[in-house]
ROROFI-414392 format. One record per residue (C-alpha): residue in one letter; residue number from 1; x, y, z. Coordinates in steps of 0.5 Angstrom, whole numbers, plus 2048, in hexadecimal, padded with zeros to 3 digits. Layout:
<pts>
{pt "A" NUM {X Y Z}};
...
</pts>
This chain:
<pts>
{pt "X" 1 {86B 888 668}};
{pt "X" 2 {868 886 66E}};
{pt "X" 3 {86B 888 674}};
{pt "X" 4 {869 882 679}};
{pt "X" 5 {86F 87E 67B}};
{pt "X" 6 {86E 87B 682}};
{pt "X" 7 {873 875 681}};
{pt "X" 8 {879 87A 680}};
{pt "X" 9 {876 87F 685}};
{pt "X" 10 {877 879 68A}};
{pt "X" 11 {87E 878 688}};
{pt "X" 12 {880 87F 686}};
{pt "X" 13 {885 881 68C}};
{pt "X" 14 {888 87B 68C}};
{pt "X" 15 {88A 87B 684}};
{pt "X" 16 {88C 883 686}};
{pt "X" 17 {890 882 68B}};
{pt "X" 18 {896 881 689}};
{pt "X" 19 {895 887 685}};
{pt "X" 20 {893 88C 68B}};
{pt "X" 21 {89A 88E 68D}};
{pt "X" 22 {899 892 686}};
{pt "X" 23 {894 896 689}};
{pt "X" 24 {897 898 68E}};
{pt "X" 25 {89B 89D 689}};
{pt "X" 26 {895 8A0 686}};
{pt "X" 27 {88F 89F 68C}};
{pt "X" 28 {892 8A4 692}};
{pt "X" 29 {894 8AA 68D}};
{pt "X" 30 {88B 8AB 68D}};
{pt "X" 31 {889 8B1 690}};
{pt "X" 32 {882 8B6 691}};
{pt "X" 33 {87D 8B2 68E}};
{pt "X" 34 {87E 8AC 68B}};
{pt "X" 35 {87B 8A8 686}};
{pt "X" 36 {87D 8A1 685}};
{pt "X" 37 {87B 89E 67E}};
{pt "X" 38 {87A 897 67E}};
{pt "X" 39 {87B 896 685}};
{pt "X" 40 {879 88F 684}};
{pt "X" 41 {87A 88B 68C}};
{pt "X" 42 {87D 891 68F}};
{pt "X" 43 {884 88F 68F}};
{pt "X" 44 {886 896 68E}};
{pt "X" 45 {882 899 694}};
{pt "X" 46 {887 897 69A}};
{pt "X" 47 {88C 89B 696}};
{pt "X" 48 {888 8A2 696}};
{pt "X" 49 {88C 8A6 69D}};
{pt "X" 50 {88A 8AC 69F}};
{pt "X" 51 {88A 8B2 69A}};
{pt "X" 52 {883 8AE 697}};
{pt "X" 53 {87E 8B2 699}};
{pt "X" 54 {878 8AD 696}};
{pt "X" 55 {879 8A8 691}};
{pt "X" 56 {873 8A6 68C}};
{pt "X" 57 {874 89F 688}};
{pt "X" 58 {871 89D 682}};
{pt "X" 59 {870 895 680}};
{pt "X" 60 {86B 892 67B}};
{pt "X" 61 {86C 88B 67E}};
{pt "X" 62 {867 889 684}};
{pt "X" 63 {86B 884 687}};
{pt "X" 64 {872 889 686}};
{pt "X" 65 {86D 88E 68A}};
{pt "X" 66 {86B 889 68F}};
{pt "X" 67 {872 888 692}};
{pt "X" 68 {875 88F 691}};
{pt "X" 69 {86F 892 695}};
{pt "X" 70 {871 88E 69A}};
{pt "X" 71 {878 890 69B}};
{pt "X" 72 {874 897 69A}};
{pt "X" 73 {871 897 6A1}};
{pt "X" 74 {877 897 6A4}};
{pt "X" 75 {87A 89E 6A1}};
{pt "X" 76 {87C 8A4 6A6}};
{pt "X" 77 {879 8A9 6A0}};
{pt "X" 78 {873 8A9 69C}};
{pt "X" 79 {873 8A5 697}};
{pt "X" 80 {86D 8A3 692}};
{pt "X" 81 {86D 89D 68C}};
{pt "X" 82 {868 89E 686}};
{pt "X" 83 {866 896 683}};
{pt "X" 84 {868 89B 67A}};
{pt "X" 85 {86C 89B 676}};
{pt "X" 86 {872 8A0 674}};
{pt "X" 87 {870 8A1 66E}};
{pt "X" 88 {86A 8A5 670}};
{pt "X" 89 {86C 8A8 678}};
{pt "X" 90 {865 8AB 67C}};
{pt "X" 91 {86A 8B1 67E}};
{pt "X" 92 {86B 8B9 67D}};
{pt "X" 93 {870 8BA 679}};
{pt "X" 94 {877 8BC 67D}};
{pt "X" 95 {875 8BA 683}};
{pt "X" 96 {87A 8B6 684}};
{pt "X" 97 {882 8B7 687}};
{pt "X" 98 {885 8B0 685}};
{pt "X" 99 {883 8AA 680}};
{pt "X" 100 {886 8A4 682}};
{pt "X" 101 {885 89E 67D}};
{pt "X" 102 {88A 897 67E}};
{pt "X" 103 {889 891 679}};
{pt "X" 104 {882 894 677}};
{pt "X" 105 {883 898 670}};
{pt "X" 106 {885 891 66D}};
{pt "X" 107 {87E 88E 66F}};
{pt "X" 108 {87A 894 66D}};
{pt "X" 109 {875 893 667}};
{pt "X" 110 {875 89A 665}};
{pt "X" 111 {87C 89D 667}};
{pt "X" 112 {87B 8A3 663}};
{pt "X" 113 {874 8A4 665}};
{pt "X" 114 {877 8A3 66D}};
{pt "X" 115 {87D 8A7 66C}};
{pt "X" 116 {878 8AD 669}};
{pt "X" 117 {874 8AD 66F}};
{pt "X" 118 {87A 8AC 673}};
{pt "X" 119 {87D 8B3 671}};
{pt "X" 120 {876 8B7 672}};
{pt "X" 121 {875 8B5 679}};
{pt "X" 122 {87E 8B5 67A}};
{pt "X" 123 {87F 8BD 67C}};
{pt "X" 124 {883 8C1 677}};
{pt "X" 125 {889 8C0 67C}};
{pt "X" 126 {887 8B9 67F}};
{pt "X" 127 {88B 8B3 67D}};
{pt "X" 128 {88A 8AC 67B}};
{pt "X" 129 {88E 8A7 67D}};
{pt "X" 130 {88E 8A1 67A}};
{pt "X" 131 {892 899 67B}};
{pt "X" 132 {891 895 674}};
{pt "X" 133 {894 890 670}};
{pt "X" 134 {895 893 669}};
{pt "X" 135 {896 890 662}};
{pt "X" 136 {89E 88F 662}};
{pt "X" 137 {8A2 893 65D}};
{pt "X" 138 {8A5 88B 65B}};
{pt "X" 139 {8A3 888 656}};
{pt "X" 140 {8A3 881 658}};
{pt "X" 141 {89F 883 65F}};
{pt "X" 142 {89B 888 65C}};
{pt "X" 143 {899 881 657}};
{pt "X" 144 {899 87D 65C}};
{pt "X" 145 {893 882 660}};
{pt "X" 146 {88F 882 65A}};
{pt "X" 147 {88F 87A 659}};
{pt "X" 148 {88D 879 661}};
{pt "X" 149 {888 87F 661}};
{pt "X" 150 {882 87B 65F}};
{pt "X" 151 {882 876 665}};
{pt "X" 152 {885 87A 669}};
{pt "X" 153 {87F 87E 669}};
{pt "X" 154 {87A 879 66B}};
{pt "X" 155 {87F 877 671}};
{pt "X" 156 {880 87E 673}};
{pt "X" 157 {87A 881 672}};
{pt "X" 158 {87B 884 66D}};
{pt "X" 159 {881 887 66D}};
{pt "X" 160 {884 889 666}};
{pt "X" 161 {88D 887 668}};
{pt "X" 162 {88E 88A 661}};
{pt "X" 163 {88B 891 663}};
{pt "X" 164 {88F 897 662}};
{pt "X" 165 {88D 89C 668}};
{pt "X" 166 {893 8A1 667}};
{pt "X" 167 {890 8A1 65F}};
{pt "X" 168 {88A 8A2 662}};
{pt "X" 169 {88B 8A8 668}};
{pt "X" 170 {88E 8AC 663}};
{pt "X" 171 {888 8AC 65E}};
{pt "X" 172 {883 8AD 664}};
{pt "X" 173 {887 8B4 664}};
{pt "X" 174 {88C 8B2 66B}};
{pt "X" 175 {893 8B4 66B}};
{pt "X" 176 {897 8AE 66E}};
{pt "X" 177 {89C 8AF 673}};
{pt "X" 178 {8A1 8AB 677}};
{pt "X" 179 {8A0 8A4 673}};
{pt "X" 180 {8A4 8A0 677}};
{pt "X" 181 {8A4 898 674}};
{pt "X" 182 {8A2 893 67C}};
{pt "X" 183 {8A7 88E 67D}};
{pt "X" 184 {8A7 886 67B}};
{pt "X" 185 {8A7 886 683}};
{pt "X" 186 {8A0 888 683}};
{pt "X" 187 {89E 882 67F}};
{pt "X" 188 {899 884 679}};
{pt "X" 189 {89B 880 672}};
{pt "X" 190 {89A 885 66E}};
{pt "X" 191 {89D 88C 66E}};
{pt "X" 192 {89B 891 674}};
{pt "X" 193 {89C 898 674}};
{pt "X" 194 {899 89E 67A}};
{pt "X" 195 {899 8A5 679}};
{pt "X" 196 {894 8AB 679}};
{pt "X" 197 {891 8AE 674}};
{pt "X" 198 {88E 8B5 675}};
{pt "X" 199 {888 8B9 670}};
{pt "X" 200 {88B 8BD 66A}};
{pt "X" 201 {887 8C3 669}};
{pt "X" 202 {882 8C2 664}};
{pt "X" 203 {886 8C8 65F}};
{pt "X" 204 {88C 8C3 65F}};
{pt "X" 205 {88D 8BD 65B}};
{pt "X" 206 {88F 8B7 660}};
{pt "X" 207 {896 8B5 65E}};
{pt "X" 208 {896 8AE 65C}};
{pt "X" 209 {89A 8A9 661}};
{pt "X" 210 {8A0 8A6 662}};
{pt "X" 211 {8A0 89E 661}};
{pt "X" 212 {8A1 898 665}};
{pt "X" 213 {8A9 898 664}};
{pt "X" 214 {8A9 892 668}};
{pt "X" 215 {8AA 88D 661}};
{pt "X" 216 {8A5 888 665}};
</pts>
C-alpha cells in the first residue's frame, strides 16, 4: 500500500476533531519515554504532560509527517519522528516506558508484524495504550462493517472499520486491561473501546480477549 495521502493529511484534523476529546482518556496516561504509533498530523502531541521524558513518533505518510513535525518544534522535551512504518520500528528492544497507539492499528497494513515489533521495543513492565474502533459483537453492525470496508478503505486511508484490535492484541501476547467502551458522545460511527495493554511474559500463553459487548 502506498502510504502517500496528501488530501486526507490536509483534511485530517478536521475529520478527527470531533473525536479528540477520546484522546484525552488514553493520551495523558503516557510516561518515560514514549513511542507513539502512527502519529499521523500530530494531534496527540499537545496531550503528552510532564511525566514524558522523550517522545519518539513514527508514520509512513510524507505528508502526515510534514504537518506532525511542525507541531513537534514546539514540545517542551525532546521529542524525534522517524518517516517508517511499524511494522519494522529501528529501535532496541525495551527501550520504551509507554506505547501510545490512537485510531491507527485499523489502518496498519500488517497489525500483526506492528504489534510483534511493538512488544520488543515496549519494556517487560511497560504499557501500550490504545484508543480504536473494534469489530462490534452485534451482528447487524458487525455486518454492516464488513459491507462498508471496501470504500471505507479508499476514503480513509486505508483504514479497515471491521478489524478486531483486542482479537489482535491478545494474539500478539499483550494482556488487555481496562477495556472500557468510548461514549457516542465522542462521535465515531463504529464501536470504540480504550484500555491498556500490557506485555505477557514470552512462558505464558496470552488469554484471549473480552469482545466488544457493546451489540453495535
Amino acid at each position: 500500500m502506498n502510504p502517500r495521502h496528501p488530501i486526507l493529511a490536509a483534511t485530517l484534523d478536521l475529520t478527527m476533531r470531533p473525536m479528540y476529546s477520546a484522546r484525552t482518556l488514553v493520551v495523558p496516561g503516557a510516561r518515560g519515554r514514549v513511542l507513539e504509533i502512527g502519529v499521523g498530523t500530530g494531534l496527540n502531541f499537545d496531550l503528552y504532560d510532564e511525566r514524558v521524558t522523550e517522545l519518539v513518533g513514527v508514520e509512513p505518510d510524507p505528508h502526515m509527517l510534514r504537518r506532525a513535525r511542525r507541531r513537534a518544534e514546539t514540545m517542551p522535551f525532546p521529542t524525534e519522528l522517524h518517516e517508517v512504518g511499524a511494522e519494522e520500528l529501528p529501535f532496541e528492544g525495551g527501550s520504551f516506558d509507554t506505547v501510545v497507539i490512537t485510531f491507527t492499528l485499523c489502518t496498519i497494513p500488517e497489525p500483526e508484524a506492528a504489534l510483534a515489533e511493538v512488544r520488543r521495543v515496549l519494556r517487560p513492565e511497560g504499557a501500550l495504550l490504545f484508543l480504536e474502533h473494534v469489530r462490534s459483537a452485534g451482528r447487524v453492525m458487525a455486518w454492516m462493517q464488513d459491507a462498508m470496508a471496501p470504500a471505507w478503505r479508499r476514503l480513509f486511508g486505508g483504514c479497515h472499520p471491521n478489524r478486531d484490535a483486542t482479537t489482535l492484541l491478545g494474539a500478539a501476547g499483550f494482556a488487555v486491561e481496562g477495556l472500557a467502551p468510548v461514549g457516542r458522545e465522542y462521535w465515531n460511527p463504529l464501536p470504540v473501546y480504550r484500555g491498556v495493554a500490557r506485555p505477557l511474559a514470552l512462558s505464558r500463553r496470552a488469554p484471549s480477549p473480552a469482545r466488544a459487548p457493546d451489540g453495535r
